[in-house]
C-alpha positions as semicolon CSV with decimal commas, in nm:
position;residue;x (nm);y (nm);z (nm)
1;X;-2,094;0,933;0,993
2;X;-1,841;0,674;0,823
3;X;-1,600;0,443;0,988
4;X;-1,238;0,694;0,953
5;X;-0,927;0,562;0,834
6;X;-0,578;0,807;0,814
7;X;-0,260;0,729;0,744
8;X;-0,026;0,940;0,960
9;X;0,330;1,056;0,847
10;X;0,500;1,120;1,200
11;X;0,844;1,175;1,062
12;X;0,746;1,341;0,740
13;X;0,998;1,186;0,453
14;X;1,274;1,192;0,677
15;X;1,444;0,811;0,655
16;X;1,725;0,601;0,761
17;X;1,765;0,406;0,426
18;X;1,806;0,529;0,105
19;X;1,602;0,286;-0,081
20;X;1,634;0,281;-0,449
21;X;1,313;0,250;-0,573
22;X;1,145;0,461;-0,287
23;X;0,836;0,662;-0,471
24;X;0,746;0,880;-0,101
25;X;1,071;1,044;-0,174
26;X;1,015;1,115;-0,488
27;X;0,692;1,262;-0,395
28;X;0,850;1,533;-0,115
29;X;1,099;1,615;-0,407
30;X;0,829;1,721;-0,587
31;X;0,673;1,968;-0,308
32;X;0,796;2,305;-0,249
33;X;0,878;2,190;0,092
34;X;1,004;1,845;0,077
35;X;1,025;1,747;0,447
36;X;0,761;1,913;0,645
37;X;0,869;1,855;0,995
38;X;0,815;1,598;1,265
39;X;0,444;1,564;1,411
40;X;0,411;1,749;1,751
41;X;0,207;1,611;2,061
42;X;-0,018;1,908;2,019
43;X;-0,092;1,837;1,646
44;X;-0,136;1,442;1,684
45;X;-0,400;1,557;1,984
46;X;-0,573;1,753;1,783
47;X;-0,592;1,481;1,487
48;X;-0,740;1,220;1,724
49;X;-0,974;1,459;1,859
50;X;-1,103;1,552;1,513
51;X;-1,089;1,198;1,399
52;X;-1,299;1,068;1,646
53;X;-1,539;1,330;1,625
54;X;-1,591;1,237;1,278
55;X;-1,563;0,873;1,312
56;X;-1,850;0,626;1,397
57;X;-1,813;0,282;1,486
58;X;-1,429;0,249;1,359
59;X;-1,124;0,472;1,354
60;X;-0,781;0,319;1,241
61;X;-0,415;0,487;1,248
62;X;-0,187;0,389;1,004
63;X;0,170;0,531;1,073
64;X;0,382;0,508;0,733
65;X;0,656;0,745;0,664
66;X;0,932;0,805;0,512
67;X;1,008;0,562;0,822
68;X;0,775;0,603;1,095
69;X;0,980;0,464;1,379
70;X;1,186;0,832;1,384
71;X;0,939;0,911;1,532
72;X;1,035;0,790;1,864
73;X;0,868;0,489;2,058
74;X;0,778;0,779;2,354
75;X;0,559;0,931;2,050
76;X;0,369;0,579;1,971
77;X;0,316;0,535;2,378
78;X;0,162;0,870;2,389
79;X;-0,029;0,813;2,068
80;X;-0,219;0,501;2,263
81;X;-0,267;0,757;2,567
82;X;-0,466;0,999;2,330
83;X;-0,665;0,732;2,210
84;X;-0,806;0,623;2,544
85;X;-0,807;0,951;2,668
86;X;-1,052;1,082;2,406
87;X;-1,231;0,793;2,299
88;X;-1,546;0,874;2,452
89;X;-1,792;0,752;2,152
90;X;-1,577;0,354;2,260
91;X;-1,511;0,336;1,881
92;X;-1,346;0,052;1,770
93;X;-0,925;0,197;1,743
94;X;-0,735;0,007;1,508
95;X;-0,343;0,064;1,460
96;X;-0,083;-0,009;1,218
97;X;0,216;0,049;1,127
98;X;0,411;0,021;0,821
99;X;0,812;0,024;0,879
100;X;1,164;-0,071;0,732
101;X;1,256;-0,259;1,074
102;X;1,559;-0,102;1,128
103;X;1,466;0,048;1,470
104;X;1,288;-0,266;1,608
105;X;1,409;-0,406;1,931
106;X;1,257;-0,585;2,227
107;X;1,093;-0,289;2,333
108;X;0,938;-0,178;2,043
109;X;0,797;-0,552;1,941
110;X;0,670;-0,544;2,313
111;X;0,446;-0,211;2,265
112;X;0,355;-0,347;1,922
113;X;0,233;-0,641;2,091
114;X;0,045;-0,533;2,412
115;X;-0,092;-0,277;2,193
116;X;-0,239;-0,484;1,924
117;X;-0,055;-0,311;1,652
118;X;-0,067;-0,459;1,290
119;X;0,267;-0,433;1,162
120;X;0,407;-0,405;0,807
121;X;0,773;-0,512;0,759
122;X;0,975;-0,412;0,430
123;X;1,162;-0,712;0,274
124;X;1,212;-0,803;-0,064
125;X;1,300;-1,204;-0,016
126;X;1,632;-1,309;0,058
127;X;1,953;-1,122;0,143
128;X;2,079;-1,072;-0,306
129;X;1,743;-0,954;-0,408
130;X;1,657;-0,774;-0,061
131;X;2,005;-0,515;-0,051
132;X;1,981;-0,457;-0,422
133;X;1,752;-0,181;-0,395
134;X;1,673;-0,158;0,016
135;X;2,023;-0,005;0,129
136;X;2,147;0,260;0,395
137;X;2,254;0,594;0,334
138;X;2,605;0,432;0,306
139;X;2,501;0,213;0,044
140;X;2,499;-0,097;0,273
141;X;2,213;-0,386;0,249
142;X;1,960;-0,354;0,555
143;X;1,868;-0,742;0,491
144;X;2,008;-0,874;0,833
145;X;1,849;-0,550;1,046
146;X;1,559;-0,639;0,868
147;X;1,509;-1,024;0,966
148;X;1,631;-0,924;1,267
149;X;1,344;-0,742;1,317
150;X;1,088;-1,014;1,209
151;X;1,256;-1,280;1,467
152;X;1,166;-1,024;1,702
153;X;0,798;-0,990;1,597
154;X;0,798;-1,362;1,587
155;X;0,955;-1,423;1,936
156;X;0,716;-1,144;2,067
157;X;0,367;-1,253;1,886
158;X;0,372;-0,939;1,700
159;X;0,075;-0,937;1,421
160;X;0,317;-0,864;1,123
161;X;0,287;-0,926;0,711
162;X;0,568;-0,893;0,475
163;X;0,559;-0,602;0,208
164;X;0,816;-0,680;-0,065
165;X;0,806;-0,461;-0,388
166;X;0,794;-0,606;-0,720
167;X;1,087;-0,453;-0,938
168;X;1,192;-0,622;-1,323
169;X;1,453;-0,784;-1,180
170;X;1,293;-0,976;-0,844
171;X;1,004;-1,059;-1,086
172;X;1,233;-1,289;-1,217
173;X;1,276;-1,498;-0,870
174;X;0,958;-1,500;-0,725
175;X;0,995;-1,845;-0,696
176;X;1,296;-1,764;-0,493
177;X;1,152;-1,521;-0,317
178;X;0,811;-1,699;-0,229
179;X;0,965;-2,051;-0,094
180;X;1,246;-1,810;0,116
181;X;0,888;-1,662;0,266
182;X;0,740;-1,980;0,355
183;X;1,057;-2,135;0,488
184;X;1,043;-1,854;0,757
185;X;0,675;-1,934;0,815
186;X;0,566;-1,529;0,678
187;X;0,188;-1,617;0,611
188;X;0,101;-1,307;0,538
189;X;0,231;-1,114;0,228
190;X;0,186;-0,810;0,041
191;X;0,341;-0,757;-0,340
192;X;0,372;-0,420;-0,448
193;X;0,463;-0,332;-0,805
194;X;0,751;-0,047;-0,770
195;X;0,628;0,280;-0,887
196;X;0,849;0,537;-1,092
197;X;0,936;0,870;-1,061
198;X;0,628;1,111;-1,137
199;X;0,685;1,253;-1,489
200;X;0,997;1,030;-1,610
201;X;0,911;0,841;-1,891
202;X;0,853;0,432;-1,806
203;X;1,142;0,221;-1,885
204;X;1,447;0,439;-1,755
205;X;1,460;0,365;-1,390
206;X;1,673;0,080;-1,379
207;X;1,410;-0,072;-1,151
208;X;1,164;-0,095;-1,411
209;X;0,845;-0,367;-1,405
210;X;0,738;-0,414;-1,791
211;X;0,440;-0,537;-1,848
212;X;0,592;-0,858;-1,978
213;X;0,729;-0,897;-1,638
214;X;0,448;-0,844;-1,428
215;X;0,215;-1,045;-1,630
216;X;0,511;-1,339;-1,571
217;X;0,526;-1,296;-1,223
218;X;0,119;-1,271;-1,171
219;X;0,090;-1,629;-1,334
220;X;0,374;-1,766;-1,131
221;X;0,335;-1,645;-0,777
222;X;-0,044;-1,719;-0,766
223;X;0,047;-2,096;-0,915
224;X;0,278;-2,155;-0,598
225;X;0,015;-1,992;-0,365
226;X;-0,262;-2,250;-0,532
227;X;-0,042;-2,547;-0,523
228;X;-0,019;-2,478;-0,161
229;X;-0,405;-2,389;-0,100
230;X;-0,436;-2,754;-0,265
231;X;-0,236;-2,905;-0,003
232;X;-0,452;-2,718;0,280
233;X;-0,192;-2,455;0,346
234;X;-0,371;-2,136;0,296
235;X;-0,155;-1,828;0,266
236;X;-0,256;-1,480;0,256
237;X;-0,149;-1,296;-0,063
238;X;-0,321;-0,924;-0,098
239;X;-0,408;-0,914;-0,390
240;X;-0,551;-1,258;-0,440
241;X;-0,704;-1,238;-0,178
242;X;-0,929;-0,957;-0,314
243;X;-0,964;-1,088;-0,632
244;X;-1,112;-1,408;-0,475
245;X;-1,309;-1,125;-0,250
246;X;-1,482;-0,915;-0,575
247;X;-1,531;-1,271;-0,716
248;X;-1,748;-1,368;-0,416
249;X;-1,946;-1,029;-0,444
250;X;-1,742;-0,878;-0,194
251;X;-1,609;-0,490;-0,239
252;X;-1,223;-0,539;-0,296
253;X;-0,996;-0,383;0,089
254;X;-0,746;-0,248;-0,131
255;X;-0,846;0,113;-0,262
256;X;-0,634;0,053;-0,550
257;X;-0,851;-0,243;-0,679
258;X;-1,187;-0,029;-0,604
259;X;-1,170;0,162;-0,995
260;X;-1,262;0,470;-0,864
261;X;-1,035;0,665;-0,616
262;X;-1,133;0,790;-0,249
263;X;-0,998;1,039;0,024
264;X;-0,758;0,829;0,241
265;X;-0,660;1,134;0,496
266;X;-0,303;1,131;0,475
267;X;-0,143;1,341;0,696
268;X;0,221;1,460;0,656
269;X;0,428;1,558;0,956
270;X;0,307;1,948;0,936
271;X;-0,077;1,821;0,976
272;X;-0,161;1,895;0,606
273;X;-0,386;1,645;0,468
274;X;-0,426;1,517;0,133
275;X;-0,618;1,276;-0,058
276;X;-0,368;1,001;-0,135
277;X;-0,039;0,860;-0,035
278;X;0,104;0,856;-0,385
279;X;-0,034;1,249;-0,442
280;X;0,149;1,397;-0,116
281;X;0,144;1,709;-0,339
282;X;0,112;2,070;-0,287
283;X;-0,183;2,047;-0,562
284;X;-0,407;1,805;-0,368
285;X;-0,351;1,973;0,013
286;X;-0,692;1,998;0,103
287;X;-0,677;2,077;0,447
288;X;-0,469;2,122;0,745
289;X;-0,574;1,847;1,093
290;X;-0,726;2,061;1,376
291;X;-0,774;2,397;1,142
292;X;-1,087;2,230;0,949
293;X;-1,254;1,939;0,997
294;X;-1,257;1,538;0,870
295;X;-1,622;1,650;0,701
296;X;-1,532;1,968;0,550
297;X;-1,185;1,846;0,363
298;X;-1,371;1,543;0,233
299;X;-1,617;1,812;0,103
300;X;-1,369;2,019;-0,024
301;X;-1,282;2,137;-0,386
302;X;-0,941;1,937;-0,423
303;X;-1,095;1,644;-0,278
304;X;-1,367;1,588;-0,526
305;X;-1,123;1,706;-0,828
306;X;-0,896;1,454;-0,703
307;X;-1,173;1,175;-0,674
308;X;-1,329;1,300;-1,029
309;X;-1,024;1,225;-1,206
310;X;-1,018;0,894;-1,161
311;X;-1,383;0,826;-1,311
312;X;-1,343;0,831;-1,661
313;X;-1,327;0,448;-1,850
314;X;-1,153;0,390;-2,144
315;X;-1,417;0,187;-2,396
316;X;-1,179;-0,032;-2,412
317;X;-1,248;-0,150;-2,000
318;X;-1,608;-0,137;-2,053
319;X;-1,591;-0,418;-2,302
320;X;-1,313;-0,624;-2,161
321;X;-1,445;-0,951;-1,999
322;X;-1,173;-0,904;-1,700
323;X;-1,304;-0,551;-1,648
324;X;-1,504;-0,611;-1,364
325;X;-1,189;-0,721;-1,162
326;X;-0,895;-0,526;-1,329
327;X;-1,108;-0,172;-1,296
328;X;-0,862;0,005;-1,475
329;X;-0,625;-0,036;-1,144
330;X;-0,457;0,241;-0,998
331;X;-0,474;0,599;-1,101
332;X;-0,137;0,604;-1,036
333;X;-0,026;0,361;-1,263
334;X;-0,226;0,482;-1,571
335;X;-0,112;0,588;-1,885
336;X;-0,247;0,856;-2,092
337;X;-0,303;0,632;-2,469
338;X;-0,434;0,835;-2,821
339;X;-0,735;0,690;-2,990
340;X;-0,561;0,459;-3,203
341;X;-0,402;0,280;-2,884
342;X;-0,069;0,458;-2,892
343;X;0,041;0,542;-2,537
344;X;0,137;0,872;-2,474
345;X;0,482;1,020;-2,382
346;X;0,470;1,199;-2,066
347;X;0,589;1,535;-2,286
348;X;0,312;1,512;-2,553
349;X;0,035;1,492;-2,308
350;X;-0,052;1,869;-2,333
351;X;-0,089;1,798;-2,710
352;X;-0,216;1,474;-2,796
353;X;-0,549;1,576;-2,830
354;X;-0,825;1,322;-2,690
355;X;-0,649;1,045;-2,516
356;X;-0,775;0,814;-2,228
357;X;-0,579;0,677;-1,975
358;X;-0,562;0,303;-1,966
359;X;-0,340;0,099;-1,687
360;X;-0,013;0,011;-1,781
361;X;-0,050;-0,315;-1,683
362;X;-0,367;-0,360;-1,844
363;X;-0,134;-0,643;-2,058
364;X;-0,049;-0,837;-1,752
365;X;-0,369;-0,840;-1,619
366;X;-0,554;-0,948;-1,908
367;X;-0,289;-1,233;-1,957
368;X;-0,304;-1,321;-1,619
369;X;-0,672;-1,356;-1,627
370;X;-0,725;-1,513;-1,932
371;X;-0,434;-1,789;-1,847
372;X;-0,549;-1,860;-1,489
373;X;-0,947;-1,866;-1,529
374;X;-0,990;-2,227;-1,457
375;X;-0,732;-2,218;-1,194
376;X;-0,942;-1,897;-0,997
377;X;-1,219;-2,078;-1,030
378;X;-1,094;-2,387;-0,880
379;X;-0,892;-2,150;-0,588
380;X;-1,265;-1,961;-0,502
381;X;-1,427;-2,342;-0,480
382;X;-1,133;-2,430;-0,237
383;X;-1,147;-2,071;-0,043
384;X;-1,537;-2,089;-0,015
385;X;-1,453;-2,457;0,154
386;X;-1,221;-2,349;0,380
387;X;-1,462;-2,032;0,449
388;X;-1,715;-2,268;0,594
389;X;-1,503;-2,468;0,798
390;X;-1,366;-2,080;0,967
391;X;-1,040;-2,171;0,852
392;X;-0,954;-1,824;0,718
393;X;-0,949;-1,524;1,048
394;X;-0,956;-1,193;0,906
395;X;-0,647;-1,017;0,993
């Protein structure tokens, strides 16, 4: 049986900020039920139970929301009392937890810590860029609850990266954004390119990444991480970090650099399961925790349809020379393109007769790629040095 990772929606969509760009809530408008309840002792017992009778060697929990934290830090403590209580294979548990750090106090960074959780903290660089999108339901910027929250993690020796979303107009300040990082010592960072609302043509949301921009901000932020790898100051960026990875011969962490999609057991706050965090739709629910088991919903109907989908390679991949690391990217994040390379409108789909999707990015990548080979090559000599010496701990 395979190692078992889920990714556990507590408090359903429910969320204390109102976050511009926020794609999960986008998602739950597009279910028949959009918030689906908070997650019940009984239910998360019966999700560990079934977890770890699936599970061999590994079994992590990854608590996302919505915002997790909602949930209640009696929930998280009991959680942890599951785990040891039914743990009777002494699988290796893994936790993490992915919040907006509005909740955090001392006694939430102290369970964090003396529970070995990984945490992920929300922040999009300094206070202008960070409140332009992540605000309350009031409209107010969350930036000083937010550092707040990281001086805690620090003080506390929390395990903790920094998730910040790429949107058009932060693209623009990544510089900004990546010395304000490093001047709090965050070593370990995460950059996200915002998603848009499913079905709305690209371009409207006011938060829009073109691929101009992206392709921009690719180039630059992986210049300032190498001129700091030069000076012996490794930081970790995600997705260099598995580019480096793939370029070593190593399967890419990230299951949205793996070209081909997988079940990720996401479970919403009802204990319905589905395949993927950005397809939290009624379409994809291919089981519910405790009714059926980890084995028989990875078997099942929707789960293959949803893996299927994401097989098919445009020609155009198969032949590109950057292939092999791009992989098409995301299934979210493709777009449906005709045979003579027009993209599709998200209306005409129905009719446009053979198409193939292609990512939207594929322009970014491929300039990124083609402008920075010399400088990835020199970046996987320096890694594979400091590899040797055990400078780099996995995290």
């Amino acid at each position: 049986m395979p190692p078992v990772n889920l990714l556990l929606k507590p408090a359903s969509s429910s969320c204390n900020m109102n976050c511009r760009y926020c794609f999960y809530h986008d998602v739950a408008e597009h279910r028949e039920q959009a918030f689906q309840g908070m997650l019940t002792e009984s239910s998360l017992e019966k999700i560990i139970v079934s977890a770890f009778d699936y599970a061999d060697h590994l079994c992590s929990f990854t608590f996302q929301g919505g915002e997790p934290t909602l949930a209640g830090l009696d929930f998280f403590q009991r959680a942890v009392e599951l785990q040891k209580m039914h743990n009777q294979k002494g699988l290796n548990v893994r936790n993490n937890i992915q919040t907006n750090g509005l909740l955090i106090d001392d006694s939430w960074a102290k369970f964090f810590k003396e529970n070995n959780f990984l945490v992920g903290l929300s922040l999009d660089g300094p206070a202008d860029l960070h409140n332009e999108n992540r605000c309350d339901h009031q409209g107010k910027g969350s930036w000083q609850q937010v550092m707040r929250a990281a001086q805690l993690f620090q003080k506390h020796g929390v395990d903790f990266n920094i998730l910040c979303v790429v949107t058009g107009n932060n693209a623009r300040f990544i510089e900004k954004i990546y010395r304000f990082y490093r001047r709090q010592d965050f070593r370990w960072l995460q950059f996200i390119p915002c998603l848009e609302p499913i079905e709305q043509e690209r371009g409207v949301a006011p938060y829009h990444l073109a691929r101009g921009q992206y392709g921009d901000f690719l180039v630059r932020i992986f210049r300032l991480w190498l001129d700091d790898l030069r000076d012996g100051n490794y930081i970790s960026i995600r997705h260099i970090d598995n580019w480096l990875s793939m370029l070593m011969g190593e399967p890419p962490e990230a299951c949205n650099m793996s070209g081909r999609c997988s079940v990720q057991f996401v479970i919403e706050g009802d204990g319905g399961v589905y395949p993927c965090d950005f397809y939290v739709l009624d379409q994809w629910k291919i089981g519910v925790a405790g009714e059926q088991s980890f084995a028989e919903m990875r078997e099942s109907a929707a789960a293959n349809r949803f893996v299927e989908q994401s097989f098919p390679l445009p020609e155009s991949c198969r032949l590109c020379r950057y292939g092999v690391l791009c992989r098409n990217g995301c299934l979210r994040d493709r777009t449906r393109f005709d045979e003579r390379g027009r993209e599709v409108e998200a209306g005409e789909q129905e009719h446009c007769g053979k198409s193939v999707q292609r990512n939207y990015y594929c322009d970014a990548y491929r300039r990124f790629f083609g402008e920075c080979e010399a400088e990835l090559a020199e970046a996987l000599r320096l890694i594979r040095g400091y590899r040797a010496q055990n400078a780099l701990r996995p995290r």
